[in-house]
GURO-253133 format. One record per atom (N, C-alpha, C): x, z, y; residue number from 0; residue in three letters; atom name. Coordinates in pm, 1 decimal, decimal comma, padded with zeros to 6 digits. Atoms other than C-alpha are relative to their C-alpha. Layout:
R:X:Z:Y:NUM:Ala:CA .
...
% end
This chain:
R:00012,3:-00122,0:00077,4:0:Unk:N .
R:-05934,3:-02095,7:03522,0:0:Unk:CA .
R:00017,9:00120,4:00092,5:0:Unk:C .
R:00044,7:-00115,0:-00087,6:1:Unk:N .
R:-06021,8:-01761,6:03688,3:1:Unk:CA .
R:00061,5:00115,1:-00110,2:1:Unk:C .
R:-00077,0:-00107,5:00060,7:2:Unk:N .
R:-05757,9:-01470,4:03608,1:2:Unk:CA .
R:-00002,9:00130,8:00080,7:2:Unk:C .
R:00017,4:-00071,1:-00008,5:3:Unk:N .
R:-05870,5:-01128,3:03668,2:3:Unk:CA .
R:00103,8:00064,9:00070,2:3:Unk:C .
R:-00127,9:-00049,9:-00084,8:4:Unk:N .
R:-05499,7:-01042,4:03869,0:4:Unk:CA .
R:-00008,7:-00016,9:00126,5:4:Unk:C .
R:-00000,8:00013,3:-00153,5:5:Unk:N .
R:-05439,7:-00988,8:04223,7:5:Unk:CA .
R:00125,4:-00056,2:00008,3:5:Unk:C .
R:-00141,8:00055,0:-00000,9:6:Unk:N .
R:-05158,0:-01212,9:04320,0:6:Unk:CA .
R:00054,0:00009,2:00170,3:6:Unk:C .
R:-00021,9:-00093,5:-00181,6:7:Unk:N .
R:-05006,6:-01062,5:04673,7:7:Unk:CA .
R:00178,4:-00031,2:-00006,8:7:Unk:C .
R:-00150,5:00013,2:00005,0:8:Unk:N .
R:-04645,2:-01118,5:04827,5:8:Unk:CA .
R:00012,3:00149,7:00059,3:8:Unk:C .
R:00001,2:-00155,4:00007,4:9:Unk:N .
R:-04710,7:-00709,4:04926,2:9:Unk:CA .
R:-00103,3:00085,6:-00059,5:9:Unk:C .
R:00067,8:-00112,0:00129,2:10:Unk:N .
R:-04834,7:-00487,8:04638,1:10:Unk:CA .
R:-00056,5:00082,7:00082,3:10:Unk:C .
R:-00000,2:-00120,6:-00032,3:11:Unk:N .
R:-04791,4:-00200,4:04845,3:11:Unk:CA .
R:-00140,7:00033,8:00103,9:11:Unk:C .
R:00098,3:00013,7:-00083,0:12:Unk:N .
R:-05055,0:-00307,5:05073,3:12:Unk:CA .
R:-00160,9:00058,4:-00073,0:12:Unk:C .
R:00160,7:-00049,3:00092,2:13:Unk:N .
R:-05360,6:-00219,0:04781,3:13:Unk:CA .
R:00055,7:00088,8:-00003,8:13:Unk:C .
R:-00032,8:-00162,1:00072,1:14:Unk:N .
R:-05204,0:00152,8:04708,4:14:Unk:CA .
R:-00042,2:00067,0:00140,7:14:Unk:C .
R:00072,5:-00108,9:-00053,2:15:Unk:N .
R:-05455,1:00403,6:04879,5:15:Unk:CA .
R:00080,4:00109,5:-00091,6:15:Unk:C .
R:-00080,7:-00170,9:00026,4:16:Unk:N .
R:-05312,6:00783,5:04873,2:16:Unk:CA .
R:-00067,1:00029,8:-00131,2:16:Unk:C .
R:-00007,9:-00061,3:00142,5:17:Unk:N .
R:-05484,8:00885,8:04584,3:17:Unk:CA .
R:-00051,7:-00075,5:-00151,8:17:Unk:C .
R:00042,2:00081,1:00141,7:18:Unk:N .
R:-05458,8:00567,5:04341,5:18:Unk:CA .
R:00151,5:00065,0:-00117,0:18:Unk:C .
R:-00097,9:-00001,4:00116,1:19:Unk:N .
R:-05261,2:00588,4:04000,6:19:Unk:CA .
R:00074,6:-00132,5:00006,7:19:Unk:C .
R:-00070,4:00073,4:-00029,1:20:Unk:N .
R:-04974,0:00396,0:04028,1:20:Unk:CA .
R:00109,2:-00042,1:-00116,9:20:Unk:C .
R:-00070,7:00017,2:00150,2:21:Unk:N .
R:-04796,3:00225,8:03731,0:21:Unk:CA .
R:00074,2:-00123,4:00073,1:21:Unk:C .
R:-00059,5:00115,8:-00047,0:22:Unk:N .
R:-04478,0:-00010,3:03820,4:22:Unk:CA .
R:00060,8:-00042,5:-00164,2:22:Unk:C .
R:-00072,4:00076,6:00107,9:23:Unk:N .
R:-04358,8:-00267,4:03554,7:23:Unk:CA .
R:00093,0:-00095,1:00038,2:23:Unk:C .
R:-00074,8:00121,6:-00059,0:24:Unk:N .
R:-04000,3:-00417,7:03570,8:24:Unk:CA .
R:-00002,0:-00099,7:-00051,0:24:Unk:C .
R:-00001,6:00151,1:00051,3:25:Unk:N .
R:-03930,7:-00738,0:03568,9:25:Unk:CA .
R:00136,3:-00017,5:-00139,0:25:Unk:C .
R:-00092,4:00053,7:00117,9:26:Unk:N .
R:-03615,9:-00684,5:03323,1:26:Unk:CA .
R:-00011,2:00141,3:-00136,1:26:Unk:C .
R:00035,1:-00047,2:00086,4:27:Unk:N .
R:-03813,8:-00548,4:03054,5:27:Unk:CA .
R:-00016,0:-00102,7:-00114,6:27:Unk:C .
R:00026,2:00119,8:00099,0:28:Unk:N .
R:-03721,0:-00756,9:02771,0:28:Unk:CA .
R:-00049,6:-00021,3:-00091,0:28:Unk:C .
R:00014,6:-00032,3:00134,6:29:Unk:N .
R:-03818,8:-00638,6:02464,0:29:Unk:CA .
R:-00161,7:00049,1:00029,4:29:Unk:C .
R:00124,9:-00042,6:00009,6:30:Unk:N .
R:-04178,1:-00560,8:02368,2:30:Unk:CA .
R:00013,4:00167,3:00018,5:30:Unk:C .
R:-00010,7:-00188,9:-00025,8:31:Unk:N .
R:-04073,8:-00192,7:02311,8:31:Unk:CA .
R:00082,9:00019,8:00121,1:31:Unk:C .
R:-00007,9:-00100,5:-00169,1:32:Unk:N .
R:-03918,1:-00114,1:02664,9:32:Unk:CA .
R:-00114,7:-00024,1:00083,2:32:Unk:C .
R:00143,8:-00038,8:-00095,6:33:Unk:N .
R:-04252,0:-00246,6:02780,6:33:Unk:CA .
R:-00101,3:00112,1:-00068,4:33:Unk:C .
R:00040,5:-00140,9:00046,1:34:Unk:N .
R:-04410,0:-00030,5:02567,3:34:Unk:CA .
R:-00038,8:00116,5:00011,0:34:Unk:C .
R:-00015,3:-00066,8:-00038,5:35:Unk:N .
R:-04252,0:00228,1:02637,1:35:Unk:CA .
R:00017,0:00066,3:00119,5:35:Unk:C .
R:00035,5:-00016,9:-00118,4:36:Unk:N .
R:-04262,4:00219,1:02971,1:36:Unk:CA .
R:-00101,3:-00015,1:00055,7:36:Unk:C .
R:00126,5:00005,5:00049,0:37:Unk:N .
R:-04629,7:00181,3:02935,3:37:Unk:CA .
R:-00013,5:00176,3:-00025,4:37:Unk:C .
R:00062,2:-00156,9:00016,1:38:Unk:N .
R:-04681,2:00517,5:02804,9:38:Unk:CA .
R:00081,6:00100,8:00049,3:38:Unk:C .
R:-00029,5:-00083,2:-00107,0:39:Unk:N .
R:-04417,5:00706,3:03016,6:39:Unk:CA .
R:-00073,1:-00000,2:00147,6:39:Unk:C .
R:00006,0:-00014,5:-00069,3:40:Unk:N .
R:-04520,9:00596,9:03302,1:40:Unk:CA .
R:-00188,1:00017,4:00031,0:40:Unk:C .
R:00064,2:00011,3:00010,3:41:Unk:N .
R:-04868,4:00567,9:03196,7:41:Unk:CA .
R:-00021,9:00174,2:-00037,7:41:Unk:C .
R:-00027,6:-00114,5:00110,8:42:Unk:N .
R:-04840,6:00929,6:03020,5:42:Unk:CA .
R:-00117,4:-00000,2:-00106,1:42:Unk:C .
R:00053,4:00035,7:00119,7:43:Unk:N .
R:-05001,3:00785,8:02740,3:43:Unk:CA .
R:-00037,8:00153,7:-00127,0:43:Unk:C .
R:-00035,4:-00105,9:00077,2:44:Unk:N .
R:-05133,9:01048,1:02475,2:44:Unk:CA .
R:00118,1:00067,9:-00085,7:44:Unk:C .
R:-00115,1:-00022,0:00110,1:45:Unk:N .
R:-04903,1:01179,9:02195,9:45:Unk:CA .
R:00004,0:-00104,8:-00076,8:45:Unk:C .
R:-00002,3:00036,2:00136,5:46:Unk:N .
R:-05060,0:01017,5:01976,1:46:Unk:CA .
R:-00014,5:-00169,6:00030,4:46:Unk:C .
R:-00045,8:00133,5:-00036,3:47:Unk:N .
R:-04977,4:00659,9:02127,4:47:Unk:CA .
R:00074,0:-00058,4:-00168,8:47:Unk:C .
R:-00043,1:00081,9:00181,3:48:Unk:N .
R:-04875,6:00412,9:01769,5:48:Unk:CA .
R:00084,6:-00097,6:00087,2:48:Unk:C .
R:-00072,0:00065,7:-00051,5:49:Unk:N .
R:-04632,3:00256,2:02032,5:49:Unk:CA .
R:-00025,8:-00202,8:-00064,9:49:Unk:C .
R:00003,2:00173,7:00060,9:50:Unk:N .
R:-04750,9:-00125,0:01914,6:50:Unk:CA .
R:-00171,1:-00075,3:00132,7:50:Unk:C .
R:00100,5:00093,7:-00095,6:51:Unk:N .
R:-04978,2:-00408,6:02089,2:51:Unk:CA .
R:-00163,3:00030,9:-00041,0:51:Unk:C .
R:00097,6:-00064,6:00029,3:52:Unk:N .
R:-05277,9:-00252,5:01945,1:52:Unk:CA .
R:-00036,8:00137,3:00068,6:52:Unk:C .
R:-00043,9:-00185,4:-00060,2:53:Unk:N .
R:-05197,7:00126,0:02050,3:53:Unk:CA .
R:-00017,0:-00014,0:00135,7:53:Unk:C .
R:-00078,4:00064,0:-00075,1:54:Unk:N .
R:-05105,1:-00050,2:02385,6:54:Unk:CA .
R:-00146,2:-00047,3:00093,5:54:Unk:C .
R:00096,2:00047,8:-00086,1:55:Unk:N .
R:-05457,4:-00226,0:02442,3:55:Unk:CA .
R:-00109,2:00111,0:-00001,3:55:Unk:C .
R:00020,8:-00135,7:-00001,7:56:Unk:N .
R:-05614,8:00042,3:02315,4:56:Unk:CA .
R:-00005,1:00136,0:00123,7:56:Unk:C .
R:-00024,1:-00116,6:-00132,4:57:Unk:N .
R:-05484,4:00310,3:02596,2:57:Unk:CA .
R:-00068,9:-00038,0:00113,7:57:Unk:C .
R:-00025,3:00083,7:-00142,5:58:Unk:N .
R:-05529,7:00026,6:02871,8:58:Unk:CA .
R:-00142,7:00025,8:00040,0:58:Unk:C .
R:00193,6:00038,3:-00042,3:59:Unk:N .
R:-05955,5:-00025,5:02815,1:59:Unk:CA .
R:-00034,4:00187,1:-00020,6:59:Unk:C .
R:00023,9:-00078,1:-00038,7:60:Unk:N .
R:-05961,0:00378,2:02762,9:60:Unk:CA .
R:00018,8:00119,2:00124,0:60:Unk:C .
R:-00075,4:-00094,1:-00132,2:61:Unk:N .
R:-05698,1:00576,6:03042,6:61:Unk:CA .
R:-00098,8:00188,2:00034,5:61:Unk:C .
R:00070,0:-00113,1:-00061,8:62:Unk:N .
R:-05965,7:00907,8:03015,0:62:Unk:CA .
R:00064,2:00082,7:00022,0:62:Unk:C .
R:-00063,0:-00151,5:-00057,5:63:Unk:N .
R:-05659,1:01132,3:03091,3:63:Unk:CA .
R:00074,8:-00017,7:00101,2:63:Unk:C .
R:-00040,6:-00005,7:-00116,8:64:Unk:N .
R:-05608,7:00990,6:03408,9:64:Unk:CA .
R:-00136,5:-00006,0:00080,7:64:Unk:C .
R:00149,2:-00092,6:-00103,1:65:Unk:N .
R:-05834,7:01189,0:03683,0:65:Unk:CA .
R:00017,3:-00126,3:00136,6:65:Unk:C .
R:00027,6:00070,6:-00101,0:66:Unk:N .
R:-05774,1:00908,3:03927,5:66:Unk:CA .
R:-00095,5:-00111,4:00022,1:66:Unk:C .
R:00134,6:00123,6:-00020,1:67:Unk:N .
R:-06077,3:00650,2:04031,3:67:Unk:CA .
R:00070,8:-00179,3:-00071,2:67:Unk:C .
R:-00078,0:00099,9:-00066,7:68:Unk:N .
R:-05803,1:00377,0:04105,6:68:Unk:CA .
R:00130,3:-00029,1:-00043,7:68:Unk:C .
R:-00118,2:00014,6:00085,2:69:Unk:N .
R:-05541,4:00254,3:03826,4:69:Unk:CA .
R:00036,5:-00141,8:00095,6:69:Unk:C .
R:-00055,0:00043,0:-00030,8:70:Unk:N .
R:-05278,0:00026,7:03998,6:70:Unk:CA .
R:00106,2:-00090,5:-00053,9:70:Unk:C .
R:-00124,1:00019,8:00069,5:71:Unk:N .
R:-05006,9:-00176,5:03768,9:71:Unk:CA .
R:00027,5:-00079,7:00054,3:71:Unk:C .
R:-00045,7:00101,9:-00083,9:72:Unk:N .
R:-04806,6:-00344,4:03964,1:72:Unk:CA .
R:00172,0:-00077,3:-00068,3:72:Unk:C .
R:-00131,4:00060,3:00077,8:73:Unk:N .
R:-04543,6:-00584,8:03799,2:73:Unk:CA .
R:00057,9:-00046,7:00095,5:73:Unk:C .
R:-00156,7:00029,1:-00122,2:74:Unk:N .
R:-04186,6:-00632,9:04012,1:74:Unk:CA .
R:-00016,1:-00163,9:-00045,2:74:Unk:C .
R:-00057,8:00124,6:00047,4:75:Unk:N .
R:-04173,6:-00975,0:03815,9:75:Unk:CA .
R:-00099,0:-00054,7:-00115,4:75:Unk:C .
R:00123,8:-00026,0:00168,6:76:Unk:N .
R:-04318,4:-01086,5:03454,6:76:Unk:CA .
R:00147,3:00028,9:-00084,8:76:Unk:C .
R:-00037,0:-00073,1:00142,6:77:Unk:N .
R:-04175,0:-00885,2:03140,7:77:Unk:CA .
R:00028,7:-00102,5:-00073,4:77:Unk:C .
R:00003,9:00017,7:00094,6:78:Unk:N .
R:-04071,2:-01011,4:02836,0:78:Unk:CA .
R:00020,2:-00152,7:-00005,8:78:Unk:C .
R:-00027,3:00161,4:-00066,0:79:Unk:N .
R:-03920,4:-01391,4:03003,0:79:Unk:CA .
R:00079,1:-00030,8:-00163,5:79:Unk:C .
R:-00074,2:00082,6:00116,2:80:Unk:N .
R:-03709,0:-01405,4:02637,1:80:Unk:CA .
R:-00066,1:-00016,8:-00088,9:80:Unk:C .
R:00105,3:00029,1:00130,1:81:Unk:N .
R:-04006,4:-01389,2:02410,9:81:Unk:CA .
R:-00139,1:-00050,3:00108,2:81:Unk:C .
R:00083,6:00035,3:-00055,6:82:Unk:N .
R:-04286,3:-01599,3:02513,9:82:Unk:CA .
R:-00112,3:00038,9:-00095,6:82:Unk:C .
R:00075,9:-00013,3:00094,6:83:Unk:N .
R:-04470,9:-01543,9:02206,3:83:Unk:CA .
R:-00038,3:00167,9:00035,1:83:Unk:C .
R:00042,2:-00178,0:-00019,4:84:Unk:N .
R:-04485,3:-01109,5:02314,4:84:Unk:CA .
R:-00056,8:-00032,5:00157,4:84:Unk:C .
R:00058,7:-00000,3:-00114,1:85:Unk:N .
R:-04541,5:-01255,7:02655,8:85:Unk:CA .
R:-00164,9:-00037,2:00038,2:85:Unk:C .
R:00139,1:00018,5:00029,5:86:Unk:N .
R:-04863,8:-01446,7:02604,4:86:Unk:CA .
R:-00086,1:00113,0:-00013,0:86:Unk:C .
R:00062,8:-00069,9:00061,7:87:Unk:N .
R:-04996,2:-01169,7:02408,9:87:Unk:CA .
R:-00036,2:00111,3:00116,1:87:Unk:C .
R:00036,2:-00119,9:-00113,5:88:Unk:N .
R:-04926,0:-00920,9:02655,5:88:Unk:CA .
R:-00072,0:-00036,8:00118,8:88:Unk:C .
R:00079,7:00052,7:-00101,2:89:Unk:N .
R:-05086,3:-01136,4:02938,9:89:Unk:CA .
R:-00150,5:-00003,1:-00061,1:89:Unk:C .
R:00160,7:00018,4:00060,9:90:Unk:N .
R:-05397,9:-01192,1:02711,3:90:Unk:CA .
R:-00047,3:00164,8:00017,8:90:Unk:C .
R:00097,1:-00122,8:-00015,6:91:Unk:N .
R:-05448,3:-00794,4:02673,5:91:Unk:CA .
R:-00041,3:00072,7:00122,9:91:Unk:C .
R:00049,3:-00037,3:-00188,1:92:Unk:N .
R:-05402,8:-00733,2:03079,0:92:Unk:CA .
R:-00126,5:-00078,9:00027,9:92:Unk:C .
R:00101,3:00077,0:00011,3:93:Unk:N .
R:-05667,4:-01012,8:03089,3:93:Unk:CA .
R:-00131,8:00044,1:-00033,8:93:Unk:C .
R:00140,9:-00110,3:00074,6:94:Unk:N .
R:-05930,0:-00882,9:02848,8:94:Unk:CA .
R:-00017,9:00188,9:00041,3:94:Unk:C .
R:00055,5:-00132,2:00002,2:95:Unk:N .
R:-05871,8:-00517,9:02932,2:95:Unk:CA .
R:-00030,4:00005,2:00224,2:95:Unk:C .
R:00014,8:00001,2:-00115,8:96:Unk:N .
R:-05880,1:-00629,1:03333,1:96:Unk:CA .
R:-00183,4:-00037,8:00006,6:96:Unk:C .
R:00124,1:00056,8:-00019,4:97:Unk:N .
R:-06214,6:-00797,5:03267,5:97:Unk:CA .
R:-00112,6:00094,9:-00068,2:97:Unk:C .
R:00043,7:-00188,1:00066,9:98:Unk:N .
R:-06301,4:-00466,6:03058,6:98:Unk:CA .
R:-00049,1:00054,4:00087,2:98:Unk:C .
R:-00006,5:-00054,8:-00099,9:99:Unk:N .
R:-06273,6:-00286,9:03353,5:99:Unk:CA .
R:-00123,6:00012,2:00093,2:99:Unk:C .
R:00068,7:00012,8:-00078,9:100:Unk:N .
R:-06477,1:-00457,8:03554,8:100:Unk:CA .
R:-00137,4:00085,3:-00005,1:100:Unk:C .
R:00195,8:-00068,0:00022,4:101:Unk:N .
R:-06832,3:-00316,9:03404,7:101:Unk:CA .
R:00031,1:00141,2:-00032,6:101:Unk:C .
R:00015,0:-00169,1:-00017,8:102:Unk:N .
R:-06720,7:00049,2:03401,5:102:Unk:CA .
R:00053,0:00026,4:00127,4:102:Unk:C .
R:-00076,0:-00063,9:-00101,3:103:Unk:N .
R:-06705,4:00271,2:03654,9:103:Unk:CA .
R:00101,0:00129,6:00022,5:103:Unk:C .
R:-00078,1:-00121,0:-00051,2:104:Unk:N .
R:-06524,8:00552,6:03557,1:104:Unk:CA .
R:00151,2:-00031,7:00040,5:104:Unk:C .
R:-00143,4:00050,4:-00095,7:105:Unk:N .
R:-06195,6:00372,0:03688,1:105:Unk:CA .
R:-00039,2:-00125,7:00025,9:105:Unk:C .
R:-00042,9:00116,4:-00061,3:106:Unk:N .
R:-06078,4:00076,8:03883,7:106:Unk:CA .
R:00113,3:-00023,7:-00038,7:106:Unk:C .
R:-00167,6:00001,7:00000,8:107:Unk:N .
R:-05790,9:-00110,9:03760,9:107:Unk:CA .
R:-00012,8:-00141,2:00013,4:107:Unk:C .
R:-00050,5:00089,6:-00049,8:108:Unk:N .
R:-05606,1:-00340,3:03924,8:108:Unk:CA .
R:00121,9:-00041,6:-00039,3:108:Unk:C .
R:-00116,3:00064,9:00059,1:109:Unk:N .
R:-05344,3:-00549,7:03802,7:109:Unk:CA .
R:00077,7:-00099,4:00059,7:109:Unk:C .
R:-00085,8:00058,5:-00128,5:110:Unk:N .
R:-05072,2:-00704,8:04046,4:110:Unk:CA .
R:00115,8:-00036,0:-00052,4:110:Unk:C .
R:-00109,7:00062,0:00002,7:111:Unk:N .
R:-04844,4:-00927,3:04022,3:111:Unk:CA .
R:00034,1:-00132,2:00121,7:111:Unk:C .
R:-00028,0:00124,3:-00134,6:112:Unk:N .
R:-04639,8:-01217,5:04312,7:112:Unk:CA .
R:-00048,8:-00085,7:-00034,8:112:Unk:C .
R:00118,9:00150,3:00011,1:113:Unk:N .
R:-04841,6:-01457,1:04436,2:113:Unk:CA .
R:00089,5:-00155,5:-00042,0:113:Unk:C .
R:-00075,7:00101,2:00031,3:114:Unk:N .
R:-04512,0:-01677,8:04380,1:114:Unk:CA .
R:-00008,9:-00028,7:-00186,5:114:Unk:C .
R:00023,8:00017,4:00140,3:115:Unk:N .
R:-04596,5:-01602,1:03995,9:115:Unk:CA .
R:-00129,9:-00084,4:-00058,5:115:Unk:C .
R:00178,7:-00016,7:00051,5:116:Unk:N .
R:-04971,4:-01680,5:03987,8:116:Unk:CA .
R:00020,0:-00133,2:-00096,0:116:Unk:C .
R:-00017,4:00107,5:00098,3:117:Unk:N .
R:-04912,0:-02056,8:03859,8:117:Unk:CA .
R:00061,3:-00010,1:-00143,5:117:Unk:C .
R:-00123,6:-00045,3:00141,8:118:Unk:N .
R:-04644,4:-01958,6:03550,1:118:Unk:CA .
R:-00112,0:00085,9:-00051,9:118:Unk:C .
R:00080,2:-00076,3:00102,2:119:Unk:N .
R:-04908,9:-01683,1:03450,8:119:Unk:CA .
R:-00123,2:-00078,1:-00045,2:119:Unk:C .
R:00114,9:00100,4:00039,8:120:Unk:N .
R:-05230,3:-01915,6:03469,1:120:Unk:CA .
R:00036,6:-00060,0:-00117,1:120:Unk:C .
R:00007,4:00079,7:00138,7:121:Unk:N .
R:-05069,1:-02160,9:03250,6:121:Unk:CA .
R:00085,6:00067,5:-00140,1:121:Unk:C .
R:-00036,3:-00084,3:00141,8:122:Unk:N .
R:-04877,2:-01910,8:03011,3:122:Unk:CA .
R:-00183,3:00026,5:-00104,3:122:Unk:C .
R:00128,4:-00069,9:00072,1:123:Unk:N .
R:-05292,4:-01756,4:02982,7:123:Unk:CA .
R:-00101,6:-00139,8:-00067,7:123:Unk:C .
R:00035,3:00125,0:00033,0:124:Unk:N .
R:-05396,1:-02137,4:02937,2:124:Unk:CA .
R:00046,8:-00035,4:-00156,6:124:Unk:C .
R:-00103,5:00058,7:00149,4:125:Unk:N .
R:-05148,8:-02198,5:02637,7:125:Unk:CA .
R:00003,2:00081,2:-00058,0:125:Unk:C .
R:-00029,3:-00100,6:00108,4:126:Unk:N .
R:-05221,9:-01891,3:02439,1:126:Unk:CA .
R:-00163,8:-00008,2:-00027,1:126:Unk:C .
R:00131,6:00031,4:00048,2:127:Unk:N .
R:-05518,4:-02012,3:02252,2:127:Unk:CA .
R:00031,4:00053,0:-00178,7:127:Unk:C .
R:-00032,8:-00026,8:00134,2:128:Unk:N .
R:-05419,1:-01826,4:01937,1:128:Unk:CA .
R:-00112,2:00026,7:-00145,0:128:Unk:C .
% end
């Protein structure tokens, strides 16, 4: 199975000077501190509906960021106490990574350790919902 993520043991190595740069920690447990740290750091509109809809939503549009070159780079994976918010959230990086691909008004890249790549494959394997 072929997953749209860059899996790197240095992130820092893809960040050109003038990409958009979004970090996600790894002890983000709860759906809402990812969330919300999603649209801070994202600066998501106002009118963000803070939910997994609102969420994929922002991800496949981003038109109020002027940069070519969106970056999200996860420290870890999110949301290790709910697997059921984790799936989900791996499925919409997935679909909105493969989104991506056929437009050009951005590039986004989605990064996470290459020590992860196996644990995410088969999390994106086992969410056949």
């Amino acid at each position: 199975m072929s997953i749209p993520f860059l899996f790197t043991d240095d992130p820092e190595l893809f960040i050109k000077k003038n990409d958009y740069v979004i970090f996600i920690s790894n002890n983000l447990r709860s759906k809402e501190a990812l969330i919300n740290e999603f649209a801070k750091q994202g600066q998501f509109p106002k009118y963000f509906g803070k939910n997994w809809d609102a969420l994929e939503e922002c991800l496949r549009n981003l038109y109020w960021i002027n940069k070519k070159r969106i970056i999200i780079i996860h420290k870890g994976i999110p949301l290790l106490n709910s697997e059921k918010d984790l799936k989900l959230y791996l499925e919409i990086l997935n679909d909105v990574a493969i989104e991506w691909r056929s437009d050009s008004s951005h590039e986004v890249i989605i990064i996470f350790s290459k020590d992860l790549q196996k644990q995410i494959k088969s999390l994106l394997r086992s969410n056949k919902i």
